[in-house]
C-alpha positions, 0 to 999 in steps of 0.5 A: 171822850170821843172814844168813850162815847164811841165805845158806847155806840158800838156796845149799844148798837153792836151789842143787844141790837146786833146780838138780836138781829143775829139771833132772829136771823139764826132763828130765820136760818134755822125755821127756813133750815126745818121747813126745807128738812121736812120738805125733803122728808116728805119728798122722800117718804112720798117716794117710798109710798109711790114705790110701794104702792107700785110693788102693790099694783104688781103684786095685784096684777099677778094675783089676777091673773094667776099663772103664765098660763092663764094669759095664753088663750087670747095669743093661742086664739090669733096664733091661727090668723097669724099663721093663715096670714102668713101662709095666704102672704108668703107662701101663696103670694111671694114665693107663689108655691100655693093657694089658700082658699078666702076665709068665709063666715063667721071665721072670717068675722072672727079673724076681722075681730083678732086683727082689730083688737090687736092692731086697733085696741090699743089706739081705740083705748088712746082716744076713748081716754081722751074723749073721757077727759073732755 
């Protein structure tokens, strides 16, 4: 008898009540299973957008810009200060083989600007971008 009434527990808590319980919970596995699936989806497809959206911004670079060539005026415009430079410090200076005389005018105005934006521009761009956060 005891077995008979036991047999009837366990089918009745092990069978329709287990059974439901492990089908929720593979149900629960399988939605918790989807929602990681489409979170990895969407991670990798917000890769592939952020990669292409790189590869635009390179290709709009060099759009405008043109060719090599067009870049070349602002380094050919200091390549005369950086030369003066060079002779006024090595040449006169350390090996004392000369003289230069001092840049005046306007070209010394000039050449301040060159070795400003040079040296200076891109710590001027580091603190306006901070001063245009607050």
């Amino acid at each position: 008898m005891l077995t008979i009434v036991l047999g009837w527990l366990g089918n009745l808590l092990g069978g329709p009540f287990a059974k439901a319980a492990v089908d929720a919970y593979r149900a629960k596995l399988t939605a918790t299973n989807t929602s990681e699936r489409i979170a990895a989806d969407l991670a990798a497809r917000e890769l592939e957008v952020e990669k292409r959206e790189q590869e635009l911004r390179t290709e709009l670079l060099v759009a405008e810009q043109g060719r090599w060539y067009t870049a070349l005026p602002r380094p050919l415009f200091a390549l005369a200060f950086i030369i003066y430079v060079w002779k006024v410090v090595v040449y006169d200076k350390v090996l004392g083989w000369g003289t230069t005389d001092p840049l005046t005018g306007d070209v010394a105005q000039w050449a301040m600007i060159v070795l400003t934006a040079y040296f200076g521009g891109r710590s001027l761009e580091k603190v306006a971008r901070i001063l245009a956060r607050k």
